[in-house]
C-alpha positions, 0 to 999 in steps of 0.5 A: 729240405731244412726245418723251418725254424719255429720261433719260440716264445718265451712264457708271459710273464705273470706280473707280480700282485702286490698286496694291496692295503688294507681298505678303511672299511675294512679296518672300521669294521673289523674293530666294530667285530672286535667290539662286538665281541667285548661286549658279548663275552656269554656268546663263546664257552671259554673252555672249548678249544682255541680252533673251535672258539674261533668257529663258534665266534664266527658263526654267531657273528654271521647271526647277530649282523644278519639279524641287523641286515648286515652282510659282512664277509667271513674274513672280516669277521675272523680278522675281528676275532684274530685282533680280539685275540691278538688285543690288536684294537685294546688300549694300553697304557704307556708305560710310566716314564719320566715323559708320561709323567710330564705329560700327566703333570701338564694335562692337570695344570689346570689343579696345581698351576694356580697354586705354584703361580700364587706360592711362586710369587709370594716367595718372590715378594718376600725375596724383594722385600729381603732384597729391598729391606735387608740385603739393600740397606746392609749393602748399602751400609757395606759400601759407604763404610769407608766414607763412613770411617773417614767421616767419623775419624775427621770428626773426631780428631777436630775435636781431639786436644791431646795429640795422643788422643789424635794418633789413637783416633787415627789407628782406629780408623787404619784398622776399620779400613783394612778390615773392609779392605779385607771384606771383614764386616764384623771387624770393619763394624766394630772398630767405627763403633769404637770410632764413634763412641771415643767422639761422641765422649770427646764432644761430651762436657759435663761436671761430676757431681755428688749425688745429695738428694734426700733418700738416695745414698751419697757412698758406699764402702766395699772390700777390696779383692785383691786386699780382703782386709782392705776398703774402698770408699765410693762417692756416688756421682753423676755427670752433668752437662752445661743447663743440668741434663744429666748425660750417660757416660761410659764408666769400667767397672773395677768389679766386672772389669766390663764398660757400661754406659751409666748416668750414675756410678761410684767414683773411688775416692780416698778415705779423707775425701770420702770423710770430708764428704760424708761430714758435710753431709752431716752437718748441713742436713744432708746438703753438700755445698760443695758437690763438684768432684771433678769436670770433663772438659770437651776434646778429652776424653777422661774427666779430671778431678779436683781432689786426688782421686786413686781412680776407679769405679763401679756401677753396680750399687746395690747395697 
């Protein structure tokens, strides 16, 4: 007789425990314990061993919840005591990074944000106003330069009689147009001042009189530099347009070899002009009759003169 066959079973699988999470309240209560214990720092002898503290915490734990009618379990209160040590539920600070400083900066906006927003827009209204007062109109001088140029060169040359003068005129300009060309301001500036300024002495006319007023001299004479045993005579005169305004002229000095814009100089003049001038003087009690030295008409640029003249002038009279 054969065995009966025994089925064998294999054994029950035991089915795996997984761990459960953590409970909310026992988290919220493992914190209480840990602040408990912060704020109860006398309760433990700081010098007793680690494994004794721990025994010692947990024992008055259980008293003072008792004392309150709470019942918490043991292994809550030595999962407080574990965070305690572990500084599990202590706060610290991030580190100070370049993030935290950010995040520092925008928790106090409300201390420095009016104050960067009000100097934020005092440098942008004096921005404007360079823009506006300063930058704009040299902007817009920079742009009109060549109509400007043009402009003042077509005045010019309809003034001009002497067709020298015109081609001067005329070169002027060329060289303010290339300099702007060139984005030059300085030189562009400089050659339609020189433009201007030989059109306003073209439109000019004026005599040249001699200075005869009572307590005001009518020469001066002066050694000469480039001769020290020679003298210059000097005739003191002004210009003097049509209706006798007296104008301002521009007169280089052979003194400082400069031009300035005077309304009254020393015209060189020969020894028998400056004679002829200072006896009249004399003779007539100071008035001279005949005070016109010389004219400037209107589209030239230089005066002439009635009597030969050796030319040149000064514009510092002092004695």
């Amino acid at each position: 007789m054969s065995e009966a066959s025994v089925p064998v079973r294999a054994p029950a699988t035991v089915p795996a425990v997984a761990d459960e999470p953590r409970k909310l309240d026992d988290v919220m209560l493992a914190m209480d314990v840990v602040d408990t214990l912060r704020h109860r720092t006398r309760i433990v002898d700081m010098e007793l061993n680690e494994e004794a503290r721990e025994e010692q915490l947990v024992a008055r734990l259980k008293e003072i919840y008792g004392a309150q009618g709470i019942e918490v379990p043991e292994r809550i209160l030595k999962d407080g005591v574990k965070a305690l040590a572990e500084q599990r539920f202590a706060y610290k600070p991030p580190a100070d990074t370049f993030s935290v400083k950010l995040a520092k900066l925008y928790v106090r906006r409300k201390k420095w944000l009016p104050q960067t927003l009000a100097g934020l827009g005092a440098l942008a209204a004096i921005i404007a106003g360079f823009q506006l007062f300063v930058f704009g109109p040299m902007n817009a001088e920079w742009t009109s330069m060549p109509t400007e140029i043009s402009r003042v060169l077509a005045e010019g040359q309809q003034l001009a009689i002497d067709p020298a003068v015109d081609a001067q005129l005329g070169s002027i300009a060329a060289e303010g147009q290339r300099a702007v060309a060139n984005g030059d301001r300085g030189a562009a500036k400089t050659q339609l001042a020189t433009l201007k300024g030989m059109t306003e002495q073209l439109a000019q006319e004026y005599e040249i009189r001699i200075v005869s007023r009572p307590g005001e001299s009518t020469g001066i004479i002066r050694g000469s530099d480039d001769a020290p045993n020679a003298l210059n005579y000097y005739l003191i005169v002004e210009a003097v347009a049509p209706g006798g305004r007296v104008l301002t002229v521009p007169v280089e000095s052979l003194e400082t070899e400069k031009t300035e814009r005077v309304s009254i100089w020393g015209q060189r003049v020969s020894l028998e002009t400056f004679d002829r001038v200072r006896a009249e003087k004399q003779n007539s009690g100071g008035v001279i009759a005949n005070d016109v030295l010389g004219y400037k008409t209107r589209g030239e640029l230089e005066p002439k003169f009635d009597a030969p003249v050796p030319g040149g002038a000064i514009t510092d009279l002092s004695d």
